[in-house]
C-alpha positions as CSV (number, residue, x, y, z in Angstrom):
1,X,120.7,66.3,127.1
2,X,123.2,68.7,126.5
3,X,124.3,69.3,122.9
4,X,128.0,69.9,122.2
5,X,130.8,69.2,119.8
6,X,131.8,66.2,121.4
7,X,128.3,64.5,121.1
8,X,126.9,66.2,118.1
9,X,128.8,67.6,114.9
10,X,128.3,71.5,114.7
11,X,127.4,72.3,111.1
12,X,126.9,75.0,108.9
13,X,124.7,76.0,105.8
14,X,126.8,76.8,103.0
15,X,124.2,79.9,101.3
16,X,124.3,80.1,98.0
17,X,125.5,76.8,96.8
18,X,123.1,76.1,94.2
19,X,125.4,78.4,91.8
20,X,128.5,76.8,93.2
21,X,130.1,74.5,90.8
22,X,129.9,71.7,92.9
23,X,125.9,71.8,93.3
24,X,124.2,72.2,89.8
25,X,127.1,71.6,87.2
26,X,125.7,68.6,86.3
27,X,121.8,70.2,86.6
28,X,122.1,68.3,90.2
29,X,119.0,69.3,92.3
30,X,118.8,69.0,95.7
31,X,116.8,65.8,95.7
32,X,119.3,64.2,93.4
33,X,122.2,66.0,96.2
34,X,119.9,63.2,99.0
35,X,120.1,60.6,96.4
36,X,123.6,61.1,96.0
37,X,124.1,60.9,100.0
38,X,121.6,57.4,100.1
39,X,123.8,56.3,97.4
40,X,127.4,57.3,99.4
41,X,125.9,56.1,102.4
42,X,123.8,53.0,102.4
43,X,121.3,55.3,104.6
44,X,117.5,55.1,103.8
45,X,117.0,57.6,106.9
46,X,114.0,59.7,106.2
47,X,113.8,62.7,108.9
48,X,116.0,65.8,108.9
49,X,118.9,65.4,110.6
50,X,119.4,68.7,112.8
51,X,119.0,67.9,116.4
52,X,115.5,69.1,117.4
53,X,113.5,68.8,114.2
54,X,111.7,66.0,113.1
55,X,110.2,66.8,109.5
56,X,111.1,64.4,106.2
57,X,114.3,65.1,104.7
58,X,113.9,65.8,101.3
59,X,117.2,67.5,100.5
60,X,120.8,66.6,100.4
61,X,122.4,69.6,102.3
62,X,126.0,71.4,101.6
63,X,127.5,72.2,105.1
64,X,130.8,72.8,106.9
65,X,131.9,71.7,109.8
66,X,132.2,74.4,112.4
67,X,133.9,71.9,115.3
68,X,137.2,73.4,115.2
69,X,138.7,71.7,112.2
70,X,140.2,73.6,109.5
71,X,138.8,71.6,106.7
72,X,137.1,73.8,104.1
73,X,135.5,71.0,102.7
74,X,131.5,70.6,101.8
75,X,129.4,68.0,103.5
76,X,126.7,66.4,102.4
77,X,123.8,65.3,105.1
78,X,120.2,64.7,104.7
79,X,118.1,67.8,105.6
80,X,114.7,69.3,105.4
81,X,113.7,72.4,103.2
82,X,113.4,74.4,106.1
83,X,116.7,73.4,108.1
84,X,118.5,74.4,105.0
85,X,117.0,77.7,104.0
86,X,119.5,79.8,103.1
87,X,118.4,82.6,105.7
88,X,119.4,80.0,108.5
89,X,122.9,81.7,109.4
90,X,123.3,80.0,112.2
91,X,125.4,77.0,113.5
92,X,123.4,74.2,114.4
93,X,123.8,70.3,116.0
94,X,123.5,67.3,113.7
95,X,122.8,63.9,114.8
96,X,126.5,61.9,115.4
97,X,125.3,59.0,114.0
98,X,124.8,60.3,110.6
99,X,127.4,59.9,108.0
100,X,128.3,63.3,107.0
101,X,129.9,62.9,103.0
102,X,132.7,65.0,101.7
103,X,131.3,66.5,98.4
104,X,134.1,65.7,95.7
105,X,134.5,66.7,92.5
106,X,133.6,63.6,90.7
107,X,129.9,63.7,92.4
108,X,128.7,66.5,90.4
């Protein structure tokens, strides 16, 4: 089927973010990042989330949303060590059904 922003969220990795204040402040590691996404969400879903791949999650991604909104914020969403290598530039689909979670200052 055809991917697009009105079926699946177009997403971005944010590079760098493990010196960011929001990711390690609190020596949070990407594991504890998915914990903190099960925990937000309710979600015990286990594979990555990018349309197309079908490996364990094992991360809790930082991305933006790249659908047209001009939020700046950071999402969280369950991703694989490979979806969110930091040399993947590139936009990418989601799943919709995934809850994507606003990263907020109190989560660090």
């Amino acid at each position: 089927k055809n991917m697009n922003k009105n079926t699946n969220y177009l997403v971005k990795n944010l590079n760098g973010t493990g010196k960011d204040p929001y990711s390690n402040s609190s020596s949070k590691t990407s594991k504890s990042w998915l914990k903190t996404w099960r925990d937000e969400t309710g979600s015990n879903r286990t594979t990555c989330c990018v349309i197309g791949c079908t490996n364990e999650c094992t991360i809790g991604g930082h991305v933006q949303l790249k659908d047209g909104r001009m939020d700046k914020l950071w999402y969280l969403i369950p991703i694989c060590a490979k979806c969110n290598n930091t040399n993947n530039t590139e936009e990418f689909f989601i799943d919709r059904s995934v809850v994507i979670v606003p990263v907020r200052p109190d989560m660090r």
